[in-house]
C-alpha positions in Angstrom: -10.1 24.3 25.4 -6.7 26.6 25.8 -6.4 29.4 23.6 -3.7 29.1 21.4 -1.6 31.8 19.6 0.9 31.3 16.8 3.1 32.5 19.1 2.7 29.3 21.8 2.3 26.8 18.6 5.5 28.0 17.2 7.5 27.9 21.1 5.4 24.1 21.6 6.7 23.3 18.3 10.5 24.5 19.0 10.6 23.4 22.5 9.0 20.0 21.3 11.6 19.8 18.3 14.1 20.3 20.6 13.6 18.1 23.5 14.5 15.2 21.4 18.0 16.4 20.5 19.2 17.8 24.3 22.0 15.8 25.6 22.0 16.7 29.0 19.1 14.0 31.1 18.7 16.9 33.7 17.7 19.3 31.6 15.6 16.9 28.8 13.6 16.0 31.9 12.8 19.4 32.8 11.9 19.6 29.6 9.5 16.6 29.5 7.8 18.3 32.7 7.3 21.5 30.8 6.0 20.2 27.6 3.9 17.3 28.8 0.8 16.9 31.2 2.1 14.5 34.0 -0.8 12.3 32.8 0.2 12.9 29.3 1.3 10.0 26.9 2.8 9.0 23.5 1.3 6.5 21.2 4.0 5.6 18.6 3.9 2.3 16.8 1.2 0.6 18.9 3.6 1.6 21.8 2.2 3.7 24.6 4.5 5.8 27.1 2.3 7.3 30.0 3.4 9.9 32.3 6.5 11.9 33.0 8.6 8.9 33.9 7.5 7.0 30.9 7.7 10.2 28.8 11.7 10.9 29.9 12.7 7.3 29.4 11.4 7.7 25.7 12.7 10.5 25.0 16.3 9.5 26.3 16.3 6.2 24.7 15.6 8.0 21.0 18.0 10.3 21.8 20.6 8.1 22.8 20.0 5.6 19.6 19.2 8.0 17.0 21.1 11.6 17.8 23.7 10.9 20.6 25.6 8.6 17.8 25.9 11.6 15.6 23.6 10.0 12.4 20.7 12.4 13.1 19.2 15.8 13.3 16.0 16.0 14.8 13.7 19.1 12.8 10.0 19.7 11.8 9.2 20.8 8.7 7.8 24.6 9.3 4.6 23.9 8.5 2.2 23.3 11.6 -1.9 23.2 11.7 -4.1 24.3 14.6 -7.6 23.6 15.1 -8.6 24.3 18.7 -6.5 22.0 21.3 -5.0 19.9 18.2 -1.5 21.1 17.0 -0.3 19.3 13.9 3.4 19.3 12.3 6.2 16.8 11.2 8.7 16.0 12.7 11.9 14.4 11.2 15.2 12.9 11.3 17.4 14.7 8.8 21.4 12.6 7.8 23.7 14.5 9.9 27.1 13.3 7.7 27.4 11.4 4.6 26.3 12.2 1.1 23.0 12.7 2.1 23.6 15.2 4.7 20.6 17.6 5.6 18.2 14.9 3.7 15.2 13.7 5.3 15.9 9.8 7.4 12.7 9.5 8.9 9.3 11.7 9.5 6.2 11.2 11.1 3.2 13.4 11.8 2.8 14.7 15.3 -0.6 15.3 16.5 -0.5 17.0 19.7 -3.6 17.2 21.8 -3.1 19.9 24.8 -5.0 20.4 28.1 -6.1 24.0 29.5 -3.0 25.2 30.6 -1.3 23.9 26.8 0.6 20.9 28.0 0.5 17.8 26.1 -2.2 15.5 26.8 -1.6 13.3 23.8 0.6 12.8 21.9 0.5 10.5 18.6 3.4 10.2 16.0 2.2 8.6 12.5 5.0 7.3 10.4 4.9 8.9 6.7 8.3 8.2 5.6 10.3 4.7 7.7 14.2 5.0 8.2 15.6 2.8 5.8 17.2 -0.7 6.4 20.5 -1.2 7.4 
């Protein structure tokens, strides 16, 4: 089990956070590389995405539908739970225009489970609050 400061929970967090938003595919799949296990994997939805490969083609396909368009901000909420290799935090997608700008779209909880060296092993997103219908 890694040992954890605030310090890395609050850079996992950020760097996690922030992955989603990055426009440029060179540098999100560095990023991937840096945050996940190459074994790692996402369950979202039923929906499992294993590996680095798997991981940057999700990542790039909710970027490209949900922030490249402009309609989204990707944030957590600043409040984050450790208990030994678990990290826990929301994530959400805040309006980026229209009357409901800064408003929260979308969140989920994000349970992160990380290996020795505090990559992410797994990596589970629970839906709390759906994006509404269009």
């Amino acid at each position: 089990m890694p040992q954890i400061t605030t310090t890395d929970v609050d850079q996992i967090v950020e760097r996690y956070t922030a992955v989603w938003s990055e426009p440029d595919a060179a540098v999100r799949e560095r990023a991937v590389a840096e945050l996940w296990a190459s074994d790692g994997v996402e369950f979202v939805e039923g929906v499992q995405f294993r590996g680095h490969a798997g991981l940057v083609d999700r990542v790039a396909e909710a970027y490209g539908l949900l922030v490249a368009p402009g309609e989204y901000h990707v944030t957590d909420d600043d409040h984050v739970t450790v208990h030994g290799d678990v990290v826990m935090f929301t994530i959400q997608l805040t309006y980026a225009k229209g009357p409901q700008v800064g408003e929260v779209a979308w969140a989920a909880r994000v349970f992160l489970v990380l290996d020795e060296d505090g990559r992410i092993r797994q990596d589970y997103h629970l839906t709390v609050q759906p994006l509404p219908e269009a």
